[in-house]
C-alpha positions in Angstrom: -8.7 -11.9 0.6 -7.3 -9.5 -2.0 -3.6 -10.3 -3.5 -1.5 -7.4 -4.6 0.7 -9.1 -7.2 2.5 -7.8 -10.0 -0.3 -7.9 -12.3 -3.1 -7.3 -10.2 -4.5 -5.8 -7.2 -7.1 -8.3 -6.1 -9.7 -8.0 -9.0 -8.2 -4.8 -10.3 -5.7 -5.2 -13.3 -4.0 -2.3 -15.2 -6.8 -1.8 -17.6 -9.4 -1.0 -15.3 -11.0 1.9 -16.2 -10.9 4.2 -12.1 -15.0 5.3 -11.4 -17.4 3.8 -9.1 -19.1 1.9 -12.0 -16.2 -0.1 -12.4 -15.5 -0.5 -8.9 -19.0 -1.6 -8.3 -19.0 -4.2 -10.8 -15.3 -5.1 -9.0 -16.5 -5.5 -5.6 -20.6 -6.3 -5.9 -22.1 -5.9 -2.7 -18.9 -3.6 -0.8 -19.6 -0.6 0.5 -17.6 2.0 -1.1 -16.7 5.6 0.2 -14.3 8.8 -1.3 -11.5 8.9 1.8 -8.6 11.0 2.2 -5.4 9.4 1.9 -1.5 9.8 2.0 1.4 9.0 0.3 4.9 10.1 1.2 4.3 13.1 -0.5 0.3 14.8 -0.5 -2.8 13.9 0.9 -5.4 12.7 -1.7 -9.1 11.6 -2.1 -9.7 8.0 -3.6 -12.5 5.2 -3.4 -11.9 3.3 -0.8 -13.4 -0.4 -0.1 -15.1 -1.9 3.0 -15.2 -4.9 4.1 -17.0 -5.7 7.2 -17.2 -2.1 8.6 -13.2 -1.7 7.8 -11.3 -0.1 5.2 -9.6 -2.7 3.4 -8.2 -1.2 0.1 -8.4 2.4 -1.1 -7.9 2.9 -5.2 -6.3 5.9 -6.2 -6.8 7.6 -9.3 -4.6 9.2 -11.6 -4.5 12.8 -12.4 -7.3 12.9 -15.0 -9.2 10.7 -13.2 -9.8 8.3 -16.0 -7.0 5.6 -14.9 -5.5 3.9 -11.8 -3.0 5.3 -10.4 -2.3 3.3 -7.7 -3.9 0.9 -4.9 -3.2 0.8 -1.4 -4.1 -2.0 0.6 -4.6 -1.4 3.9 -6.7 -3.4 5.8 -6.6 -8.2 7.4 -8.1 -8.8 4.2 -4.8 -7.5 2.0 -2.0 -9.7 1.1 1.4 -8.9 -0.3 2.5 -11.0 -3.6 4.6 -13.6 -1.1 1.8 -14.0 1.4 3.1 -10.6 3.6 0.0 -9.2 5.8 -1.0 -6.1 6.8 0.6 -6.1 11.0 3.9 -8.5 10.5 7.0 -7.6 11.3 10.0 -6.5 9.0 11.6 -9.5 9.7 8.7 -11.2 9.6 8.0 -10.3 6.0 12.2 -11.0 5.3 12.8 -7.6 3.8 16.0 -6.5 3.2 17.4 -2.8 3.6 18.5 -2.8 0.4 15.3 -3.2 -0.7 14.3 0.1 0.8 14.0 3.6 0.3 13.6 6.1 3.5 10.4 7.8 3.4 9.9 11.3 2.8 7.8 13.9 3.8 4.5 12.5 5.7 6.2 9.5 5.8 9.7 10.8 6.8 12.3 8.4 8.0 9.6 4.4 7.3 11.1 1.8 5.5 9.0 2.0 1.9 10.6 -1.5 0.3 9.9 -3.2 -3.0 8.1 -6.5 -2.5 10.2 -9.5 -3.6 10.1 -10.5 -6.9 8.4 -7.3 -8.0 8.9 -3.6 -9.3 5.2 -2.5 -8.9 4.3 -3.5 -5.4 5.7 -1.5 -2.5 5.7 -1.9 1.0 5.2 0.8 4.1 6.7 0.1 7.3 6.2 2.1 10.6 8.8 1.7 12.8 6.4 3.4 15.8 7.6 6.7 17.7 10.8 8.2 18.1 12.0 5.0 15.6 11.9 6.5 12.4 15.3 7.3 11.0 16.9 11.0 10.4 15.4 12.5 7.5 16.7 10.9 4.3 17.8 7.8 6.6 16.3 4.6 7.3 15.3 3.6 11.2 18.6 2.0 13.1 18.7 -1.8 12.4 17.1 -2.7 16.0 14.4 -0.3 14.7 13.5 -1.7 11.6 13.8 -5.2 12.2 10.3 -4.3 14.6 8.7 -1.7 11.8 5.0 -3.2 11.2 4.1 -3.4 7.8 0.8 -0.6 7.7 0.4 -0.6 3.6 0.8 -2.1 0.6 1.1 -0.4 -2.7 0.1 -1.6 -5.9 1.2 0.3 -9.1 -0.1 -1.0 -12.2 2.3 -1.5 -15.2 2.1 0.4 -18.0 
């Protein structure tokens, strides 16, 4: 189980240097693999981590590629800082709107929410088809109550 806190990302902390090396030494024994991601604005490659056959976090690197830039956990084996998994609900997790952002771009209209008692950790919802909200809106409140949390985003501070 990997915990994406506010001053971590399971193992990974804000001085971890981004390269395989390092990830290695992080995750002994994981498979690792360069994957093409997204954020709500470009698609990117980063190292992502396996656990059991599935992706479980994906480590993104800034744009020298010296430093993290972010780390997205995707995957059972994530955890938000308050206990949130990957799948619930929401109101399952207890977000509030005003905790949220509407998505833009490939992300257009999801709920992207700042975890509870954080600045650094950031939460994706889908609210499935034909539930996003308008562009530059959040989904309708029946809608987003029901949005499943797909990612969580750890930022580390610098």
């Amino acid at each position: 189980m990997y915990t994406l806190s506010a001053g971590s990302a399971g193992p990974i902390t804000a001085s971890t240097p981004y390269g395989t090396n390092s990830l290695k030494q992080l995750f002994p024994g994981r498979r690792q693999q360069s994957v093409q991601i997204a954020d709500d604005e470009r698609t990117f490659y980063a190292v992502a981590i396996f656990e059991d056959g599935l992706q479980t976090i994906a480590v993104e690197p800034n744009s020298s590629n010296s430093a993290i830039a972010a780390v997205h956990g995707l995957g059972p084996d994530v955890a938000g800082p308050n206990g949130e998994r990957i799948g619930m609900t929401f109101s399952e997790v207890g977000m509030s709107s005003s905790r949220c952002r509407a998505g833009k771009g490939l992300w257009a209209g999801m709920p992207i929410c700042k975890a509870r008692g954080t600045d650094n950790v950031t939460f994706v919802f889908d609210p499935g088809p034909g539930n996003t909200g308008a562009p530059g809106k959040l989904p309708p409140r029946g809608a987003i109550g029901q949005s499943k949390l797909t990612r969580i985003v750890w930022m580390p501070d610098r």
